[in-house]
C-alpha positions as CSV (number, residue, x, y, z in Angstrom):
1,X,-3.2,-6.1,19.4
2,X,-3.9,-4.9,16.1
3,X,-3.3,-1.6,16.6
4,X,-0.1,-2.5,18.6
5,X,1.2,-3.8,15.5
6,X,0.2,-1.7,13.4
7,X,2.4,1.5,15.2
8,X,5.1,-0.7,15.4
9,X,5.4,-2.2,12.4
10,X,5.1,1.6,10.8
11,X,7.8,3.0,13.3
12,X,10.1,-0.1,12.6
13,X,9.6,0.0,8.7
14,X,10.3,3.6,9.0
15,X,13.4,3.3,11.2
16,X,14.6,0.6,9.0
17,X,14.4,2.0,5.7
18,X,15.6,5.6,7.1
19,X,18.6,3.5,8.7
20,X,19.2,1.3,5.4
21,X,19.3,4.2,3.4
22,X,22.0,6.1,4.8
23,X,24.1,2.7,5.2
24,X,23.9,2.0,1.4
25,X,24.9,5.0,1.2
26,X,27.3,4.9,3.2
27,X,28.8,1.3,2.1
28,X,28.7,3.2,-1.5
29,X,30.9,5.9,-0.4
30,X,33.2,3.5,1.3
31,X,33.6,1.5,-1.8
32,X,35.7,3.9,-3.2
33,X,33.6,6.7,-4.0
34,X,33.6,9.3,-1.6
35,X,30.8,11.6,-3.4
36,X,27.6,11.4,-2.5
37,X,25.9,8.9,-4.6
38,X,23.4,11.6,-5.9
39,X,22.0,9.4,-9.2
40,X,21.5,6.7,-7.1
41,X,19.1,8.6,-3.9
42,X,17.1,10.4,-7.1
43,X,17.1,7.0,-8.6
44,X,16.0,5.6,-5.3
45,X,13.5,8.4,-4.4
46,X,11.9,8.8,-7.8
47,X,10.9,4.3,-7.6
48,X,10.1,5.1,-4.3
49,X,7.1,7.6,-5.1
50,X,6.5,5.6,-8.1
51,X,6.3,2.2,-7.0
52,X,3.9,3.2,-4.5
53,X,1.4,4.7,-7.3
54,X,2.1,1.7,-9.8
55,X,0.7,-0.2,-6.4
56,X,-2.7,1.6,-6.8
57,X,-2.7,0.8,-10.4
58,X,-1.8,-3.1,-9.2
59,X,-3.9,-3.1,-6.5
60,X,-7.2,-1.8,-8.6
61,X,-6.1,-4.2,-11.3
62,X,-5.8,-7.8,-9.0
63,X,-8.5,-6.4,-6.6
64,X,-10.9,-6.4,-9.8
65,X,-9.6,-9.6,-11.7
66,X,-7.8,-12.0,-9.5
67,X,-10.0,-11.6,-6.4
68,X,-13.6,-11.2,-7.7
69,X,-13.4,-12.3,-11.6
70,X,-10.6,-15.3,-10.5
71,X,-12.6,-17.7,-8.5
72,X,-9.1,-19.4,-6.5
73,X,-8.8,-15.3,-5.8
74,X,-11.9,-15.1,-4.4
75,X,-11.7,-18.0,-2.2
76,X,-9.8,-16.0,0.0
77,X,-10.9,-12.8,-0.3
78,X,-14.5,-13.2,0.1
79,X,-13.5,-13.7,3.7
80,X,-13.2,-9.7,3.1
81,X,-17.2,-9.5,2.1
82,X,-18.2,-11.3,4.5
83,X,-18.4,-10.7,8.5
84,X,-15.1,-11.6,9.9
85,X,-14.6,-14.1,12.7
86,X,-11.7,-13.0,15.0
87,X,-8.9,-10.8,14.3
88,X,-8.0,-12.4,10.8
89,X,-9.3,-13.3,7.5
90,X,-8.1,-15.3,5.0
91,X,-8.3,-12.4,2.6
92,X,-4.7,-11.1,5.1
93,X,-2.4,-13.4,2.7
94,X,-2.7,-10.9,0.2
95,X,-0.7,-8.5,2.4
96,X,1.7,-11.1,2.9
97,X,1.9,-12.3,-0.8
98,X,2.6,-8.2,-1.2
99,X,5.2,-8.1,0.6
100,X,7.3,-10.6,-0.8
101,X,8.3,-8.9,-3.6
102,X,8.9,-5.3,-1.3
103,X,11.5,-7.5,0.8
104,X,13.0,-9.3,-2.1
105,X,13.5,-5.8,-4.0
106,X,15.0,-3.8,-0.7
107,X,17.2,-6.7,0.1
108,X,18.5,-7.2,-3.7
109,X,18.2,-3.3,-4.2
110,X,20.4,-3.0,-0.7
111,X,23.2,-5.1,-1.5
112,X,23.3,-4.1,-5.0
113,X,25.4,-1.2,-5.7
114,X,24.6,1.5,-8.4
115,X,21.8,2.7,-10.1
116,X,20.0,-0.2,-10.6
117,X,20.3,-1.2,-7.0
118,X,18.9,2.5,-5.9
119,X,16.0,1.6,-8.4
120,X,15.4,-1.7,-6.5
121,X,15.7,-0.2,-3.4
122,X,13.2,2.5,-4.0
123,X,11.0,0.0,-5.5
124,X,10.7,-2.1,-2.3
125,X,10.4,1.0,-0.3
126,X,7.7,2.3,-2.4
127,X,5.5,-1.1,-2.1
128,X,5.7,-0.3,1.5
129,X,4.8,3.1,1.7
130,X,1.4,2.2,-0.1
131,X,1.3,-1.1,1.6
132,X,1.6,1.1,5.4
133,X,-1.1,3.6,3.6
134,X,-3.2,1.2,2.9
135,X,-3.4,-0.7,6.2
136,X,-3.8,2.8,7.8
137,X,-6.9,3.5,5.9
138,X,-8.6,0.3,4.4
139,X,-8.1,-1.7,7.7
140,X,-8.2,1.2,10.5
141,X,-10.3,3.9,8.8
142,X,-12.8,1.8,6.9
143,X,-12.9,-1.9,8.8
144,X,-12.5,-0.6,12.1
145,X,-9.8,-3.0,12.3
146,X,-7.8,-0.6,15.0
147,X,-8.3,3.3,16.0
148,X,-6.6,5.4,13.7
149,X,-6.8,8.3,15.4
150,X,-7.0,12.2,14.0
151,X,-6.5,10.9,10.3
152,X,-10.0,9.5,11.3
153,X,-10.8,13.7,10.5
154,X,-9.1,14.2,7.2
155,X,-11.8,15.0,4.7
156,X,-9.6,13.1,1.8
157,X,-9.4,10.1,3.4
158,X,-13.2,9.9,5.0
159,X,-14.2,10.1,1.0
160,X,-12.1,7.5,0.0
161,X,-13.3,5.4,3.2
162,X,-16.8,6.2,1.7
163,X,-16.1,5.2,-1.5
164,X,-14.4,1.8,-0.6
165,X,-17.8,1.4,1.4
166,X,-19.4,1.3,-2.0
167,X,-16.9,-1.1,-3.0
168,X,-18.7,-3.4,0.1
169,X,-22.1,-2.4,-1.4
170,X,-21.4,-3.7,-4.8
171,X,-24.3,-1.0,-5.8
172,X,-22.1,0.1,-9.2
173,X,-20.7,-3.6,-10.1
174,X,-18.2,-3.7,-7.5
175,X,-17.0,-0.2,-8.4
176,X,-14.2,1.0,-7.0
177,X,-11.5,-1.5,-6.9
178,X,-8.9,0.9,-6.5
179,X,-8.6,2.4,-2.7
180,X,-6.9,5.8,-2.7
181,X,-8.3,6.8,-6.3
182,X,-11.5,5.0,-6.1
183,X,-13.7,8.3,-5.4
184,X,-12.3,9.0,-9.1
185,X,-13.3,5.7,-10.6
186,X,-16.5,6.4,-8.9
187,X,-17.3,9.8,-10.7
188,X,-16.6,8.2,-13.9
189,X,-18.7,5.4,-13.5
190,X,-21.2,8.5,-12.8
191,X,-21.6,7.6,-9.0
192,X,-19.9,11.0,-7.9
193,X,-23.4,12.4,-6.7
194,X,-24.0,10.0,-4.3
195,X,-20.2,9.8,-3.2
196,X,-20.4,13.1,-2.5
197,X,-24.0,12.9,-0.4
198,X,-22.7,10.1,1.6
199,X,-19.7,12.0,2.6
């Protein structure tokens, strides 16, 4: 079931921001413009790339301070240390309190015109392209929440598995917080050796 969501929400996210991109654009062009709105896809495509590495920097940030040091944070997310009962866990509302702010920013950044709607836009896309990542990797590749299939083989990906098993281990103080750049916040807490022999 899991799994079955997991494809479908990525294919419908996909198709959805694929579709909603070409109708804003389209609704741009309608509105009088009939140029391409280039400033506003480059506005949109640059937020989209960046929102989804200001995530990482988010994600290492709250993982660290609101849901270990915050003890309401880790109320819930110590259902993510511990071993899990069913297909949920508590610690699942952060995904949803994540993608509140992707929706709101689409949805404000669709139906706003201009640059500073494209920057919305891209914004809310690129919360969801590291939210999708994130679920493909944290929950299928290291919690064996679903199969993930051949990405199960990329050599990247099995070290930042690894290093977000360390995370579990809390053999370096919890180290890393961060998921897709945690192997780097491992070799500069000096942990990189034994990153590297459990890969």
């Amino acid at each position: 079931t899991y799994q079955f969501a997991a494809i479908a929400a990525t294919a419908g996210v996909v198709s959805l921001a694929t579709v909603a991109t070409y109708a804003r654009v389209q609704w741009h062009m309608a509105a009088g413009d009939a140029a391409v709105p280039w400033a506003e896809l480059a506005a949109q495509l640059a937020l989209a790339l960046g929102g989804a590495v200001g995530m990482e920097m988010y994600a290492r940030w709250a993982h660290r301070f609101l849901w270990h040091d915050f003890e309401p944070g880790w109320a819930l997310h110590k259902s993510h240390h511990e071993p899990r009962v069913g297909a949920f866990e508590a610690n699942d509302i952060y995904a949803l309190a994540n993608a509140a702010p992707a929706i709101a920013l689409c949805a404000g950044g669709f139906l706003t015109p201009g640059v500073g709607g494209g920057l919305a836009f891209g914004a809310g896309l690129g919360i969801t392209l590291f939210g999708i990542s994130y679920m493909y990797v944290h929950d299928g590749l290291v919690h064996r929440r679903f199969p993930v299939g051949p990405i199960a083989d990329v050599p990247a990906l099995r070290r930042i598995a690894v290093a977000h098993q360390l995370h579990h281990s809390e053999k370096y103080g919890g180290l890393p917080f961060g998921m897709f750049l945690g192997p780097q916040e491992l070799e500069a807490a000096g942990a990189g050796p034994e990153l590297d022999r459990m890969c």
